[in-house]
Steps between C-alpha positions, in 0.01 A plus 500: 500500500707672265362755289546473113368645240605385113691243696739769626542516855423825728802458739740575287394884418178571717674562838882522348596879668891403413371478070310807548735696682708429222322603233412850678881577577541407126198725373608759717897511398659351775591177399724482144249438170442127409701435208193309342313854521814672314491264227112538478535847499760471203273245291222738507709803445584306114118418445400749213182641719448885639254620753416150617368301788679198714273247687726332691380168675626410834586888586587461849516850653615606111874503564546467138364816451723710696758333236304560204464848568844595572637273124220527276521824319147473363152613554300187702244446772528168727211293646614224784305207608553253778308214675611606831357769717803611702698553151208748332468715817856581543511556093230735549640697779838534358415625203166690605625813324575363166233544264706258286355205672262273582500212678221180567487206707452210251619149403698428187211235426272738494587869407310780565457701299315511156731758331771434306893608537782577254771262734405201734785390696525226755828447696540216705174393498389195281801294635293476898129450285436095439236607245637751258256461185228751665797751584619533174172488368417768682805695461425507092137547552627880629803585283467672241857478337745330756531241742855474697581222737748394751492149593798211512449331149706187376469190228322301789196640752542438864260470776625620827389581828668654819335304786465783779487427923478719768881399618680761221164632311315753801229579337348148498357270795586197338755272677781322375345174595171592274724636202295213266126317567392153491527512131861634454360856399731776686301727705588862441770535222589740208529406119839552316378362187700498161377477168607425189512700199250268286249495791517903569486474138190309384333623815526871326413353167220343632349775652594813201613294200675779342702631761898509465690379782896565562695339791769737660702340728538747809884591521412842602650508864788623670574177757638768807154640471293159461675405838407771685496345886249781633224326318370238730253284269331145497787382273731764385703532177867384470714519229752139436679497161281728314140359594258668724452232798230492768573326829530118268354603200687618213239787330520520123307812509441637136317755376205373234376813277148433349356742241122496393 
């Protein structure tokens, strides 16, 4: 039986040591910053705010805050959270003696914490959850000001899925031969998903009617860096005539700013 929860399967993050080594080396320095977490840290840097907080949601082991603090020249504090065990441990050992930061195991369906922050960000994230009204509608329920997200956006939504086996994908005991059931429904897989503008739109509209929303398509990478060949991931990121590419998918990744 494969374990799910929110119809996301465990194998792809539970057990993955080769994803969380590479989010320590990252927290830690010794792997290049993502690009994504430059840009971030520039978008931020331009919001009007001082002596503010940043929930970010789907932390990892906080590698975007070893960014943040070295390129935003303001006063803030950082909370992580992160559905998955291995990823909040490490956070909290690597960054034990910063009394910056605070980091929580916890689901982007279901946040936890009651307070409220300055800056929600969410990198990444939305595009591998099937379900993203309850994200988002957490995500506003604890901003205050500012909601940033990073998630492949285009004029038509996409559903995708990665269908994982044990012959290339280790940390799963499904075989190629029982990649789908009875009913065509693949095993143990990963969503890609895409959506458009007008359903990331009315979604947001739906949920806090007065909200602005701005699309920012995410040009903010250097392609040398993006293809950096030391980072071993599930699909990593390519760079063909300008577009960010993953394994067969093209990503449209954008960045959608929403402010309460």
């Amino acid at each position: 039986m494969i374990k799910k929860k929110y119809n996301q399967c465990f194998d792809v993050c539970e057990r993955n040591s080769q994803y969380l080594k590479l989010s320590i080396d990252r927290s830690k320095g010794k792997l290049p910053e993502m690009e994504v977490a430059k840009a971030y840290s520039k978008i931020i840097s331009q919001l009007k705010l001082k002596n503010f907080s940043i929930l970010d949601v789907g932390c990892l082991t906080g590698h975007f805050y070893f960014s943040f603090k070295k390129r935003i020249n303001k006063k803030f504090t950082y909370f992580g959270i992160d559905p998955w065990k291995n990823h909040i441990n490490a956070a909290k050992r690597i960054w034990n003696k910063d009394n910056n930061v605070d980091f929580k195991l916890g689901w982007a369906q279901k946040i936890p914490h009651k307070k409220k922050f300055d800056v929600v960000i969410c990198s990444n994230v939305l595009t591998h959850i099937p379900e993203i009204t309850v994200p988002l509608k957490e995500m506003l329920r604890v901003t205050n000001k500012y909601l940033i997200l990073r998630t492949p956006i285009h004029d038509k939504s996409y559903r995708i899925q990665m269908v994982l086996n044990s012959k290339w994908f280790k940390y799963t005991n499904v075989p190629p031969a029982k990649e789908f059931d009875k009913k065509g429904n693949p095993m143990a897989y990963e969503y890609f998903d895409v959506h458009s503008r007008d359903f990331m739109s009315s979604v947001v509209k739906k949920i806090n009617p007065k909200s602005k929303i701005k699309f920012i398509k995410d040009n903010f990478f250097n392609k040398k860096l993006i293809m950096n060949k030391k980072e071993k991931k599930l699909a990593s990121t390519r760079v063909i005539n300008g577009m960010q590419v993953a394994d067969l998918l093209i990503l449209p990744h954008h960045f959608v700013i929403i402010k309460k």
